[in-house]
N, C-alpha and C positions, 0 to 999 in steps of 0.2 A: 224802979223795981217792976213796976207794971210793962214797959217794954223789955224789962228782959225774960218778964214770964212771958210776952207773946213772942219773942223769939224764940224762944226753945216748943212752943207751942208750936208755931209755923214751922219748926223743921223737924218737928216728930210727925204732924204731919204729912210735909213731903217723905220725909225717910221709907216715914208708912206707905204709903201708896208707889214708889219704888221697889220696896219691900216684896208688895203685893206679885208686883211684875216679876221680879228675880227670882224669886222662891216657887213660880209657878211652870209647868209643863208646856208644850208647845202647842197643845189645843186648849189650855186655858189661858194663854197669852194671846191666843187667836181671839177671844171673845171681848177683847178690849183695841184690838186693832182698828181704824179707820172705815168702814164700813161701801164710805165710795171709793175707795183705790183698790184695786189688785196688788193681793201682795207677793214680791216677786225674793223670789231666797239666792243670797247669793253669801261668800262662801269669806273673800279674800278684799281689803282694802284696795285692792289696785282698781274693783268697779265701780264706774263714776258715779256715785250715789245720785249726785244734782239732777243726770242726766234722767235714770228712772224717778225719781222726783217729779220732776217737771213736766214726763209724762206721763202722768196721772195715777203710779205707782207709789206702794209705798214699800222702801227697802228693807227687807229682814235678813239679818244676818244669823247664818248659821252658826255656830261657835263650840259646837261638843255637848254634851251634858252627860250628867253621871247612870250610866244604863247600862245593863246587864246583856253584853250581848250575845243574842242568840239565834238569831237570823243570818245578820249582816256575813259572817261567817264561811258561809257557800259561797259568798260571792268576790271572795278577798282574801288574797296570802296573809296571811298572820302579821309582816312585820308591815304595816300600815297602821300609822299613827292615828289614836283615839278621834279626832276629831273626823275621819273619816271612817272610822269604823261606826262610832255614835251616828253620826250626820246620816249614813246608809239604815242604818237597825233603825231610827226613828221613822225613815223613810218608809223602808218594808211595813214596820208595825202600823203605818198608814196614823200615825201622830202630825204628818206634813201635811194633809190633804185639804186644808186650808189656804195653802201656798198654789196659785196660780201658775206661777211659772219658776225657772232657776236658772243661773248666771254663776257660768262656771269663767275664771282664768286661765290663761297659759302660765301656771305653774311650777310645781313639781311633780314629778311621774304618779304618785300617788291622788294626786289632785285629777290628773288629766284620766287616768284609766278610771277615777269614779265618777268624772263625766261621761264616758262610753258607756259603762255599770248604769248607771242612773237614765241614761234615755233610752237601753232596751227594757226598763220597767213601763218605761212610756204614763209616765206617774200625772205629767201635764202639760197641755198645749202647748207651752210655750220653754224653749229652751235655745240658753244661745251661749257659746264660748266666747268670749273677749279673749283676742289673741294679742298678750304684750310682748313684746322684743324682750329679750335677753341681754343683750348687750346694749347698754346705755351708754357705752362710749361709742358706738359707734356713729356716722354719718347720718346713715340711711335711716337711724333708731325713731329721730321723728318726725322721717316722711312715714313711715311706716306706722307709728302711732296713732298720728292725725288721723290715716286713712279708715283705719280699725276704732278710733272714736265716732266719725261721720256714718262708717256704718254701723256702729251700735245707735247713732241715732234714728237712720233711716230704718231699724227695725225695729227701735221702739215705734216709730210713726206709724207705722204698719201694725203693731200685735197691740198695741196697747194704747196710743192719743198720740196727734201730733203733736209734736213740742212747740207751743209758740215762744219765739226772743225773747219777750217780756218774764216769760214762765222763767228759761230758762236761769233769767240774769236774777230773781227772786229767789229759787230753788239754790243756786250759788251764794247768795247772800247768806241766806237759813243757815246753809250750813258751815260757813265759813263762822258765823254769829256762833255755832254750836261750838264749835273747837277753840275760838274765842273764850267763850263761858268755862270748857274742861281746862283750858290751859288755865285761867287766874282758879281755879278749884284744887290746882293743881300748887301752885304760886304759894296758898294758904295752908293747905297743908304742911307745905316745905316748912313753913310758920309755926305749925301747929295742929297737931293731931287731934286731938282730945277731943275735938267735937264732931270730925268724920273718923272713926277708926278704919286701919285697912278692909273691914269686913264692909263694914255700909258703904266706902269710897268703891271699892269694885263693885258692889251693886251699882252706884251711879253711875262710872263709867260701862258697864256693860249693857244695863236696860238700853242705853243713849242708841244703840244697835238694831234695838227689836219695837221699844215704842213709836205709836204716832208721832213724827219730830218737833211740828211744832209745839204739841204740850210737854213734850221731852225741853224744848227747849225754854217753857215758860218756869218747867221743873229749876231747873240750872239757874235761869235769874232769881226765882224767889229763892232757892237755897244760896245763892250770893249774899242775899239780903236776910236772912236769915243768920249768917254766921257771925260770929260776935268776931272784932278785930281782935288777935292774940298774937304774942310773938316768940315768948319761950316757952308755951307748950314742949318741945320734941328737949327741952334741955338734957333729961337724962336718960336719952333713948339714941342708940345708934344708928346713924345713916346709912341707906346703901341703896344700891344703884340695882336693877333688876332689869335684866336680860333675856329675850325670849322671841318663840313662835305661839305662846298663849297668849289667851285673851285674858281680860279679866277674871279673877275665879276668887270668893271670897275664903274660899278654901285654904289657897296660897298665902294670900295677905294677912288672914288672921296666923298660922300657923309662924311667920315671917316677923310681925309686931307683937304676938302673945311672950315672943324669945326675948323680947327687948332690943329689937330694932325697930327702923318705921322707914318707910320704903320714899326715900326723898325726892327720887324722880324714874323716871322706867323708859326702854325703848323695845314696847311690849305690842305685837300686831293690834291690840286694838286702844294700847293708849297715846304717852305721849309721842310714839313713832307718826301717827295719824296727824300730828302737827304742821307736819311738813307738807301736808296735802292743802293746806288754804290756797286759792285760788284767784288770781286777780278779778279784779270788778271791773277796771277799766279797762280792758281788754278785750276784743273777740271772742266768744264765750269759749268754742271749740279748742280754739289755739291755746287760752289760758289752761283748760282741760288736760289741753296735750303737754304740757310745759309745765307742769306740777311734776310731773314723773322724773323730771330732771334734773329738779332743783332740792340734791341733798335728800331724797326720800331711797333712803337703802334696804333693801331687803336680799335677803344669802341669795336666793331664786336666779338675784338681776346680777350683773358685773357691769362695774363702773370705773374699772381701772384695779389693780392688783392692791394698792393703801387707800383707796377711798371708804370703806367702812373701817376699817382700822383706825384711821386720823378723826373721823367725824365720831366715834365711840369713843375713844381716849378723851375727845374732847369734852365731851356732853359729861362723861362722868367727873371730871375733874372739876367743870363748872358747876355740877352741884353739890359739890362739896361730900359724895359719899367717901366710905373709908373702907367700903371692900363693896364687889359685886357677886349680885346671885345669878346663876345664869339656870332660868327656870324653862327646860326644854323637852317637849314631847317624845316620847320616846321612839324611836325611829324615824325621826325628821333628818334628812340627808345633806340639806340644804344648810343646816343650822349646825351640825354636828362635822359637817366640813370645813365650816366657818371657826369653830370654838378653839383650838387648840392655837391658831395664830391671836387668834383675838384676847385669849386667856395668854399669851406671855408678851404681847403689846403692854396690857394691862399690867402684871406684873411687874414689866422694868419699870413702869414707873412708882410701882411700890405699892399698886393696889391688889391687896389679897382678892381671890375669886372662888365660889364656890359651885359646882355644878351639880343639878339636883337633876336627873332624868325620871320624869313623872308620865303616867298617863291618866285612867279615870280618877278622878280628887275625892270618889267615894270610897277609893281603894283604904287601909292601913297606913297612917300619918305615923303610927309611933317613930318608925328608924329616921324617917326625913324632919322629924320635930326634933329628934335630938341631934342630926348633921349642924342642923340651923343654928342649935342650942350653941354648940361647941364654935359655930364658925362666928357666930356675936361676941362670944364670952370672947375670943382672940382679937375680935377686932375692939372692943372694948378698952382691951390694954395697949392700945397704939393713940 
């Protein structure tokens, strides 16, 4: 009895002080950041976290948030997706100026033109494009990579600390150890919900983004150790498989498990798609850097052959046993909405229903997409 009152002790707890961080604004997340790193904002998974890591940085990812905008505006056509309308309007209202520098990628055109937008604000010293190839089947894709890794390193050595080896191959560790911890967080769930709901799970995977990592990562082991073992928790709740270019938003998850589903596995940009980014140890740090990008990490942006995200998403969903998927998408993302309609009748012949939800800010009116979600569980329910 006494260790299961300090169980639940210890992970209201944790919950709580995740809490704290999720629920908070971008200068009051700034007051609990690391105090010796610069902290450096970047946008998109493709940038090598280890490598600002190791140089004496600490990664913050931008991600959207729910804001009224009214700046950003002047400086952007209308159909540019929330996360780059929020990410600009935070910027303008000078809610960033915490952020030492920003780390944009090569993209989607929306991405790339509010890299131009964002350095004639001239917001902070430091700014640099990571420029990733396009085409991943091609030859040249990682000679090209390599070269555009080394010199992101050679300008972190310059703007920010040189990276010593040792750093590096540390900084790697952390965070492979991190996506280690999400993934069996991940594992348990599939198990059983009841003790992470989708609201508090996308808190914990989304903080993992913006906190100091290490204690982000001490977060993750004691809430390992904190969860009681369970296995049919989800018995009378519906599986399914969720699709996207969001990140985490408690918004979604709750609105998704409130219907009577529960979300058994995702290939969501900032969840389990990020799986695919672990990184060998025993390898040349650079070259392992470079050679993640190759190994099965897909994104609409890149091409990898005409069925390589086709076959690896049929796959991934079939393996987790969902029984329809959401496909939860920003609204005017190009990259992803060119992608949907094959991937939506792949999906299909094999007999998994899909449903597509076109969202932008999650402060917006749930009622019409609460009851899409409503209708598309109650259908898959009777399969």
């Amino acid at each position: 009895m006494m260790n299961s009152l300090n169980q639940e002790t210890s992970l209201f707890e944790i919950q709580s002080e995740i809490e704290a961080i999720s629920s908070s604004g971008y200068q009051e997340i700034a007051l609990h950041l690391p105090k010796d790193r610069l902290s450096i904002g970047f946008f998109c998974p493709y940038v090598p976290e280890e490598l600002l890591y190791a140089a004496g940085a600490h990664p913050f990812r931008l991600m959207g948030t729910p804001v009224s905008i009214s700046h950003a505006q002047a400086h952007l056509p209308p159909y540019c997706c929330h996360l780059v309308k929020s990410s600009l309007e935070s910027l303008l209202r000078g809610e960033l100026n915490f952020l030492k520098g920003i780390v944009f990628t090569h993209s989607c055109d929306s991405m790339r033109g509010l890299s131009d937008i964002w350095a004639l604000q001239k917001p902070f010293p430091i700014h640099f494009n990571f420029m990733i190839p396009s085409h991943f089947d091609s030859g040249r894709s990682r000679v090209y990579l390599k070269a555009e890794t080394e010199r992101f390193k050679d300008w972190l050595d310059s703007h920010i600390g040189k990276i010593a080896p040792q750093n590096l191959r540390a900084s790697i560790r952390m965070f492979n150890h991190i996506r280690e911890s999400q993934k069996e967080l991940y594992h348990r769930r599939k198990r059983d919900t009841s003790q992470l709901p989708g609201k508090d799970f996308a808190r914990i995977i989304r903080v993992g983004n913006l906190m100091d990592r290490p204690r982000y990562l001490e977060l993750l082991t004691e809430l390992l150790l904190a969860l009681r073992e369970e296995s049919d928790g989800n018995r009378d709740r519906v599986p399914v498989y969720v699709v996207g270019n969001m990140t985490h938003s408690d918004t979604w998850f709750s609105l998704i498990e409130e219907s009577g589903a529960f979300i058994v596995w995702d290939d969501l940009c900032s969840g389990a798609r990020t799986f695919r980014l672990m990184v060998r140890e025993d390898f040349d740090p650079i070259e392992a850097l470079t050679d993640r990008y190759f190994n099965a990490y897909f994104c609409p942006t890149k091409y990898k052959g005409a069925q390589a995200r086709l076959e690896t998403l049929t796959k991934d969903v079939q393996d987790s046993g969902a029984r329809g998927v959401i496909f939860l998408l920003y609204k005017y993302c190009e990259a992803h909405f060119f992608d949907y309609p094959d991937l939506k009748a792949a999906l299909e012949a094999k007999g998994i229903p899909t449903l597509l939800l076109e969202v932008e800010d999650p402060s917006y009116s749930m009622g019409q997409l609460k009851t899409r979600i409503q209708a598309f569980v109650e259908m898959l329910s009777q399969i």
